[in-house]
N, C-alpha and C positions, 0 to 999 in steps of 0.2 A: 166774340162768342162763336160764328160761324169759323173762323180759323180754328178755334179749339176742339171743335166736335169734329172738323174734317184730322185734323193731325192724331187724336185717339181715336178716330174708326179706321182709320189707315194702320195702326200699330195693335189693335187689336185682332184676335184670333179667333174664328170661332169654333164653338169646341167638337162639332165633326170634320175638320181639319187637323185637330189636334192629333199626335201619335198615340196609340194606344201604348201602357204603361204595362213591361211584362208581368206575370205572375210573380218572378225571383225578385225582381226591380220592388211591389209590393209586398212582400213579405219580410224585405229587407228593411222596409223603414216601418212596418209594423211594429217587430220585433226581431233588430239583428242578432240578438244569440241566438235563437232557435231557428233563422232561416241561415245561419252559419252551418248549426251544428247539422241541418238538415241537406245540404248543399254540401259538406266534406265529410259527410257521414263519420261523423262525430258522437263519442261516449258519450251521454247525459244520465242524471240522477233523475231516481223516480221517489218519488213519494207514494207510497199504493195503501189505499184503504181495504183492506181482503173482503169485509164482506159484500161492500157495495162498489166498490171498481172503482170509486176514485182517483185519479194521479195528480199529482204536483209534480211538475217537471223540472227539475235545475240545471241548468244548462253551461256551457264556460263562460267563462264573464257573468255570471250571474254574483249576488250575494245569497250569500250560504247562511244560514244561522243555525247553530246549534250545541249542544251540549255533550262532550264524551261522559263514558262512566266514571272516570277519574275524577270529573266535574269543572274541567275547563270548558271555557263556554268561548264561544268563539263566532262572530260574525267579517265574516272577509270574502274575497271573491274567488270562485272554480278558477282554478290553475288547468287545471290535467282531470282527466276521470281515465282508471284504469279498469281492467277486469273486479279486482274484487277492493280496490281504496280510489282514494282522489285525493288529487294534489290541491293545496287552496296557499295563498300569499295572506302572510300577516305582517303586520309591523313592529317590531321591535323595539321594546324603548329603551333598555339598556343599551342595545347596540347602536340603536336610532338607523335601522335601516331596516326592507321588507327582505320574509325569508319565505323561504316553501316549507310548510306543513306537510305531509303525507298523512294521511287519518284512514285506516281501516274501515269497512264499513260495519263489522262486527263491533267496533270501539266509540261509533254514535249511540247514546241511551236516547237522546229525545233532538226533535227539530221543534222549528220557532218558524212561527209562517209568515209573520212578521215583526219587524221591530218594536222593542218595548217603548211606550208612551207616556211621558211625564204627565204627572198630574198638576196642569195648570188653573189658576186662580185668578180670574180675570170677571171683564165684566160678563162675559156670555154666561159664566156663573147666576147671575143674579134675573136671568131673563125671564123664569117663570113671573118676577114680579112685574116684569111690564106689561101682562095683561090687565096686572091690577090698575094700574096707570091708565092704560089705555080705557077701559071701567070706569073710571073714575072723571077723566076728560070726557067722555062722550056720553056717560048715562047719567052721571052725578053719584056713582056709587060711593061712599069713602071705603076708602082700602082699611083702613084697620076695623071696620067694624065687617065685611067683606067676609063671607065664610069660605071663601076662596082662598084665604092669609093661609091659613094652616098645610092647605095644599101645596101654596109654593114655596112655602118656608119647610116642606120637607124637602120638596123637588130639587132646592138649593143645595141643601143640607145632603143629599144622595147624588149629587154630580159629581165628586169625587171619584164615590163610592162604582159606578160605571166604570169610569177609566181602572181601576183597582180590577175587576170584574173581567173587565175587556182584556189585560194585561196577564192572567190567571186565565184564561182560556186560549192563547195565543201557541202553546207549546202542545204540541204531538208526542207522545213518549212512543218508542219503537216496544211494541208488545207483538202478542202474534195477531192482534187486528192492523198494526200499522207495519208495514217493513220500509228497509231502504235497499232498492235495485240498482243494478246499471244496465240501460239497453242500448242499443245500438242503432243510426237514426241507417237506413238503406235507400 
């Protein structure tokens, strides 16, 4: 035991000894696209809210989602951002290899902030009922006479209905409350 405690205080550090970790160094492993694009002063996509300043920043390497007016819908990653388009990689199934896209940024109608979420059926579905359970073990209540039954038997009945809900508020459409910019990081 005494051999074991002297061979790990020998091998450990302590941590005002340690070297202080750069700023770039953490920003790097926060999030390396944006301390890329911020360090080779690199194009990125905005997302701007006009009336209240918002931004959603997309960056290269990022995942892009969105929808042209044509109505192709398109999730892949920033290739390139130019002055007034950007380049993004898709994959090809016909060809069955990836290609570059070019997309306008006049020819975006709507973005997606994030990915669409299947609506799963599982048991975390049925969870409002184990408070009934839980009632039931520990006070004696019976669940089916329980005027609590109806509440969770909607609550079941409306978890669907959420992800549906959540899924249907996910997209931005580019009106003149929403635009899509390109700035430049300096």
């Amino acid at each position: 035991m005494l051999l074991l405690c002297l061979t790990t205080a020998t091998f450990a550090q302590e941590i005002h000894h340690q070297d202080a970790k750069s700023v770039e160094e953490l920003l790097y492993r926060k999030d390396p696209s944006k301390a890329r694009s911020m360090f080779t002063k690199d194009k990125y996509l905005v997302l701007e809210k006009v009336r209240s300043g918002k931004r959603t920043k997309f960056y290269k390497g990022d995942v892009f989602r969105f929808r042209t007016k044509d109505g192709t819908s398109y999730e892949d990653n920033i290739f390139d951002v130019t002055d007034s388009s950007f380049v993004i990689t898709t994959f090809n199934e016909v060809m069955n290899r990836h290609e570059y896209v070019e997309v306008k940024l006049r020819e975006v109608a709507k973005i997606y902030k994030y990915p669409k979420k299947r609506i799963n059926f599982g048991i975390a579905n049925f969870s409002p009922f184990a408070y009934l359970l839980i009632e039931w073990a520990a006070w004696g209540v019976d669940p089916v006479t329980n005027p609590k039954l109806p509440l969770a038997a909607g609550l079941t009945a409306a978890s669907p209905l959420f992800t549906v809900f959540q899924n249907s508020i996910r997209s931005k459409k580019l009106t003149e409350n929403y635009r899509l910019r390109v700035f430049q990081s300096f």
